[in-house]
C-alpha positions in Angstrom: 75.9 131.4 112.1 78.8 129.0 112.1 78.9 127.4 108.3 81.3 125.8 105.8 80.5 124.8 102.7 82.0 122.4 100.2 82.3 122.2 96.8 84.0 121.6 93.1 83.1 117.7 94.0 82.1 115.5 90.3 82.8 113.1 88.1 86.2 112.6 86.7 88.3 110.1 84.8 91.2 108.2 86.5 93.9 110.2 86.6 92.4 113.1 86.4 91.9 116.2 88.9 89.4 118.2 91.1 89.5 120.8 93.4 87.8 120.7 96.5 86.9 124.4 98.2 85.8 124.7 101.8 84.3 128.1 102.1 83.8 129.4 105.9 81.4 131.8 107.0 80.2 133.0 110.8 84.0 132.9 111.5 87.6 132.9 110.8 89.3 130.1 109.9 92.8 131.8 110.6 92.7 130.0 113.9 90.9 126.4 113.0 92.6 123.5 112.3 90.9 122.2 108.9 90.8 118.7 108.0 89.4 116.9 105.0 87.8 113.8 105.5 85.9 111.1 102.9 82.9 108.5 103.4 83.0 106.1 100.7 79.6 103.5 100.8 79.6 101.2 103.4 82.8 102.5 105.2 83.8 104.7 107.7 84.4 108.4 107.3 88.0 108.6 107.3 90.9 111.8 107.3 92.5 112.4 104.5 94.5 115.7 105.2 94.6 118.4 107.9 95.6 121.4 107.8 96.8 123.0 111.7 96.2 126.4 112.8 99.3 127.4 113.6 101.9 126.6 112.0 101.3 125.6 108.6 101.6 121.6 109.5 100.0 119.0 107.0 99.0 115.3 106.9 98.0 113.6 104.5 96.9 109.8 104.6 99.5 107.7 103.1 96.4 106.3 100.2 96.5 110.0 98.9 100.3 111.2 99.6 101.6 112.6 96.5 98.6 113.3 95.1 96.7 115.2 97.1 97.6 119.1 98.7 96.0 121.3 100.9 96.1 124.7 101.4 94.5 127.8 102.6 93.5 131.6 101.4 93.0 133.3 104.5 91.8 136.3 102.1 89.1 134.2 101.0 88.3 132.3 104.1 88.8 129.2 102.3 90.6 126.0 102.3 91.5 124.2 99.2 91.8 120.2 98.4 93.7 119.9 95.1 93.4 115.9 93.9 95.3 114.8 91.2 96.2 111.5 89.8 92.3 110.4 90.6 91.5 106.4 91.3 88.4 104.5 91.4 89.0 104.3 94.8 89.1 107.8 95.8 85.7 107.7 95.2 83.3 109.0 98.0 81.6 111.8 99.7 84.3 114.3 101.2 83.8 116.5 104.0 85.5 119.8 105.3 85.6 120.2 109.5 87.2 122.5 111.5 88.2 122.5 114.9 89.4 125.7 116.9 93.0 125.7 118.2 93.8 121.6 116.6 97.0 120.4 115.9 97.6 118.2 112.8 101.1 116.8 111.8 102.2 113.6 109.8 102.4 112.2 113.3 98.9 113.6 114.4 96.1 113.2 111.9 92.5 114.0 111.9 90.1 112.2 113.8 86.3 112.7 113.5 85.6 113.5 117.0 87.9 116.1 117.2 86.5 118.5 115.0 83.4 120.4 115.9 82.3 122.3 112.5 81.3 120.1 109.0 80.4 120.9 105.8 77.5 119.0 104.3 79.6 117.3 102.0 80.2 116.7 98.2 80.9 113.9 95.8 83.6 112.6 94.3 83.6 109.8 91.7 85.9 108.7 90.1 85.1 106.2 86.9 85.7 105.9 83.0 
C-alpha cells in the first residue's frame, strides 16, 4: 500500500525552525518527484518546494526562498523540509505528494493536480 506520512509539524516562535519529514512506504521514492505544499485557512493549497526525480532540481516559492530547503535520504525513503527563519504567515497545514517521473525546476513548480500520492498533512504555526 502506497503511503507517505508527514511529520515534525508544531508550534514555534517567529524566527524559529522546524523540520518537516515525509516518510514513504509501499514504494521508492528514488524515482518520484516530491513536492511540498501548504493550506493555510481559507486559502488554497499552494507549492512550496519540489524536489524532481532526476536530477536533483529544486523550487522553491519565492515567500519561502532562503529560508526554506529540501532534500532527500534515499537510505531512509524520506524527504526532508527544513524551515527556518519562521513567520506568522508560514502558518498552515503542509502536505507531502509525490508524482512518478515529475519534473520540478525554478521554472517548473508544483501544481496540485500533478501529483498523485499525499500525505495526510501536519501543522505548522507559527505565533509568540
Amino acid at each position: 500500500q502506497v503511503q507517505l506520512e508527514e511529520s515534525g509539524g508544531g508550534l514555534v516562535q517567529p524566527g524559529g525552525s522546524l523540520r518537516l519529514s515525509c516518510a514513504a512506504s509501499g514504494f521508492t521514492l528514488d524515482f518520484y518527484a516530491i513536492g511540498w505544499f501548504r493550506q493555510a485557512p481559507g486559502k488554497e493549497r499552494e507549492g512550496v518546494s519540489c524536489l524532481s526525480n532526476s536530477d536533483g532540481n529544486t523550487y522553491s516559492a519565492d515567500s519561502v526562498k532562503g529560508r526554506f530547503a529540501i532534500s532527500r535520504d534515499n537510505a531512509k525513503n524520506t524527504v526532508y523540509l527544513q524551515m527556518n527563519a519562521l513567520k506568522p504567515e508560514d502558518t498552515a497545514v503542509y502536505y507531502c505528494a509525490a508524482s512518478l517521473g515529475l519534473y520540478c525546476s525554478d521554472t517548473y513548480p508544483p501544481r496540485v493536480y500533478e501529483y498523485h500520492y499525499w500525505g495526510q498533512g501536519t501543522q505548522v504555526t507559527v505565533s509568540s
